[in-house]
C-alpha positions in Angstrom: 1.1 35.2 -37.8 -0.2 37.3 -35.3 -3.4 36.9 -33.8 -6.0 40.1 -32.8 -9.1 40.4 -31.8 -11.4 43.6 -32.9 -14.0 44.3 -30.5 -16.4 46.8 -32.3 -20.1 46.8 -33.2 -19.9 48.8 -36.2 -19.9 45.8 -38.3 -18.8 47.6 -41.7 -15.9 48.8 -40.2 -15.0 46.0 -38.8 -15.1 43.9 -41.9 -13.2 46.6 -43.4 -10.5 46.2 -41.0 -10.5 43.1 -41.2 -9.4 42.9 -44.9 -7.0 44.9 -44.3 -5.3 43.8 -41.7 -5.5 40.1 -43.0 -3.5 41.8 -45.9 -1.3 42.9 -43.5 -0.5 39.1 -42.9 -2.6 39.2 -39.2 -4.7 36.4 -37.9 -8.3 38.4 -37.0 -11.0 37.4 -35.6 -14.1 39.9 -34.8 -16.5 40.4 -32.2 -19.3 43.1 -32.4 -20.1 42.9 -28.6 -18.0 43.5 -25.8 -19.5 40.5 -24.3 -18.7 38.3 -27.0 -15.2 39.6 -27.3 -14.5 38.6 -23.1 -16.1 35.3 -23.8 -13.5 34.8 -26.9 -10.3 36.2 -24.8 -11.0 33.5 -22.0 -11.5 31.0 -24.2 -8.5 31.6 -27.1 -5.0 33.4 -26.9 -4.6 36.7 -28.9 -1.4 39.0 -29.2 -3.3 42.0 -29.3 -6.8 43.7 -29.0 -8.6 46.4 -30.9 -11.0 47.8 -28.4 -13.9 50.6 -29.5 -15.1 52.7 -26.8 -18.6 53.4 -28.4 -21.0 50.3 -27.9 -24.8 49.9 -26.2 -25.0 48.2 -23.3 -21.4 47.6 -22.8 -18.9 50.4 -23.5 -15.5 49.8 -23.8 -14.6 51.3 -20.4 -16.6 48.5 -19.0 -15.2 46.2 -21.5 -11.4 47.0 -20.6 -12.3 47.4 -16.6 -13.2 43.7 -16.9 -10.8 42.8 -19.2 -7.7 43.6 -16.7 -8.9 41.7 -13.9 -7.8 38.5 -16.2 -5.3 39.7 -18.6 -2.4 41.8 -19.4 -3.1 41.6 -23.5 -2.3 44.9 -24.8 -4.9 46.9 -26.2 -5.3 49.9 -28.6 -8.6 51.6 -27.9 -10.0 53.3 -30.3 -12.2 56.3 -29.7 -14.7 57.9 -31.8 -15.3 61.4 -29.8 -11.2 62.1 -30.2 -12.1 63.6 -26.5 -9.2 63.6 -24.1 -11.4 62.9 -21.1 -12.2 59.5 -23.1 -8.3 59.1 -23.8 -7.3 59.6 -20.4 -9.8 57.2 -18.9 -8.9 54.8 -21.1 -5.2 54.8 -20.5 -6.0 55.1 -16.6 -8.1 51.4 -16.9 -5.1 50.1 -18.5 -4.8 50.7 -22.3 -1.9 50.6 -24.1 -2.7 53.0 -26.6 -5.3 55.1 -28.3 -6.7 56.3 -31.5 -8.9 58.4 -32.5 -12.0 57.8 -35.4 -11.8 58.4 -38.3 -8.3 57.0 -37.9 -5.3 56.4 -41.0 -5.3 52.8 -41.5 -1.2 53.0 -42.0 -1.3 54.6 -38.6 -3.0 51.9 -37.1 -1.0 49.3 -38.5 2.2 51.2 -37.4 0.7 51.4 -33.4 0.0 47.6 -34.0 3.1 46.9 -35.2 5.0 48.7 -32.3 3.1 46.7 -29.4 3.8 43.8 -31.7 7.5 44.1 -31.5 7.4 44.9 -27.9 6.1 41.1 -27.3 8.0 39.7 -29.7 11.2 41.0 -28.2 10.0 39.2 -24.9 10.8 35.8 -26.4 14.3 36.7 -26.4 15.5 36.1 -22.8 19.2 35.5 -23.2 19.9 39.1 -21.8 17.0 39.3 -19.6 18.0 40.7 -16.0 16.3 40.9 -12.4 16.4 44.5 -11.2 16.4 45.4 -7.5 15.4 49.1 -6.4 13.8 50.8 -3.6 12.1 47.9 -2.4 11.0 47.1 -5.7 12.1 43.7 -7.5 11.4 43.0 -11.5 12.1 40.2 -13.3 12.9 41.1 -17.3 12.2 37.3 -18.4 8.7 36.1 -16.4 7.2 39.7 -16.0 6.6 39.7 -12.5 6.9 42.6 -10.4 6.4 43.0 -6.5 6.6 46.2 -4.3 8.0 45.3 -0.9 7.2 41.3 -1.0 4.0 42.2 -2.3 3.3 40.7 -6.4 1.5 43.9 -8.4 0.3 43.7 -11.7 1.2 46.0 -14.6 0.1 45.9 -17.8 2.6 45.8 -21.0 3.1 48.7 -21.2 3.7 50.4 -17.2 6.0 46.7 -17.5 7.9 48.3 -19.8 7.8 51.9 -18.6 9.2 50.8 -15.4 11.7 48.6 -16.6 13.5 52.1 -18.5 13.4 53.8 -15.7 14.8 50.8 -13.3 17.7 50.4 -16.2 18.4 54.1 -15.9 17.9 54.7 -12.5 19.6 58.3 -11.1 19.3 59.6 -14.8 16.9 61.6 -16.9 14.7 60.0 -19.6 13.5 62.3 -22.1 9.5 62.3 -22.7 10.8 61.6 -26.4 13.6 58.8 -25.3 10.5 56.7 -23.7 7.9 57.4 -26.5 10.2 55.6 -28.5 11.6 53.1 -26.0 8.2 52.0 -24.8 5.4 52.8 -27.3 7.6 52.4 -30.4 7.0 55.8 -32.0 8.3 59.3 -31.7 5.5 61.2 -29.7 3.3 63.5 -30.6 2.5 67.0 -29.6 -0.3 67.6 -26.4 -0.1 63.3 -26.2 -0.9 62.4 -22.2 0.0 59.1 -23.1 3.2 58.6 -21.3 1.9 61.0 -18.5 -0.8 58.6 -17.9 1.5 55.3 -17.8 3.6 57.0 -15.2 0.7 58.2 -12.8 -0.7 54.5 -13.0 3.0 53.1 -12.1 2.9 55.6 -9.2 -0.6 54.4 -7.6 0.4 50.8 -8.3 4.0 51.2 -6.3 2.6 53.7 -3.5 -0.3 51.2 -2.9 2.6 49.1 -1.4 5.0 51.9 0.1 7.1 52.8 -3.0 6.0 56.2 -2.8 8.2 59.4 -4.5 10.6 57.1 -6.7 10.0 58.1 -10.0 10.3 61.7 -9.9 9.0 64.6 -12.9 11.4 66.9 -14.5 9.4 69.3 -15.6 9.6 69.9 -19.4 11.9 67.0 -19.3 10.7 63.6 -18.5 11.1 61.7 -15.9 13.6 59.6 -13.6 13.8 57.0 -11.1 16.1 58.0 -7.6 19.3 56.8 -7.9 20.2 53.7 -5.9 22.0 55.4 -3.4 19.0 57.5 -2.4 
């Protein structure tokens, strides 16, 4: 069983959500304050986080911002303006994913479930490679990633992103092919999502010299150089 946390101070919903997703055969455990939810993600492991945006004191921004300076745990935020300013600045502080309130609860489930089988597949490291490009050197089974010596961190997500593009290197990757590659669902129309991923990978690698390897084909997707370049 699958553990998550749901950080949210809107304590109906989140006893809602709770039934549900214990129905939905996952472990959750709730916290109403963005404080109390960082206190409960040092102390216990969790799969994945449900993360509101909306909260007094502590937003979720502020949540998240601390969040990644201590772990990679994927998160789904979940925002109640539906703005895309909100959307983007989550995804640019290192969310996995986003939805807006009031959201589907089948929709939700199907996000979770996606991220879910993304970590599950990392048990599985028979056929896990190391990947050598540009200066840039990934290892499939421990998750690690450096830029020219130099360790970076990624979250789950931008992990995953850049592995695609590192197996497919010198060939075009539809913004459809990774929508379902990495986030587990076909992608949906005006969704910045994958956009956003790809920008952070950029800043992360050009921080340490990697700079122009993933390129944009306009309309398309996106591609890594080839090796030979």
């Amino acid at each position: 069983m699958h553990k998550v946390l749901l950080i949210d101070d809107d304590m109906a919903l989140t006893d809602l959500l709770s039934d549900y997703l214990l129905q939905q055969q996952f472990d959750v455990a709730v916290a109403n304050s963005p404080e109390r939810g960082l206190k409960m993600l040092k102390q216990l492991d969790y799969d994945l986080l449900l993360l509101d945006v909306m909260m007094p004191i502590m937003d979720g921004f502020e949540a998240l911002r601390q969040l990644r300076q201590f772990s990679n745990i994927p998160v789904i935020m979940l925002t109640a303006k539906g703005d895309d300013y909100d959307k983007i600045l989550g995804l640019e502080l290192g969310a996995d994913d986003y939805l807006s309130k009031p959201f589907n609860h089948r929709e939700l489930l199907a996000r979770m479930k996606a991220l879910i089988r993304r970590l599950d597949s990392n048990t599985g490291f028979a056929a896990a490679k190391k990947f050598s490009l540009h200066g840039i050197q990934l290892d499939e089974a421990s998750h690690l990633v450096s830029v020219n010596g130099t360790s970076i961190v990624l979250t789950g997500t931008e992990f995953h992103m850049l592995l695609q593009l590192m197996k497919h290197a010198g060939q075009l990757l539809t913004k459809d092919q990774l929508s379902e590659q990495v986030l587990g669902r076909k992608l949906a129309p005006f969704d910045r999502s994958l956009d956003m991923h790809v920008s952070n990978i950029r800043k992360k690698l050009a921080h340490h010299g990697a700079t122009e390897i993933i390129r944009t084909v306009r309309g398309n997707g996106y591609m890594m150089a080839a090796p030979s370049e």
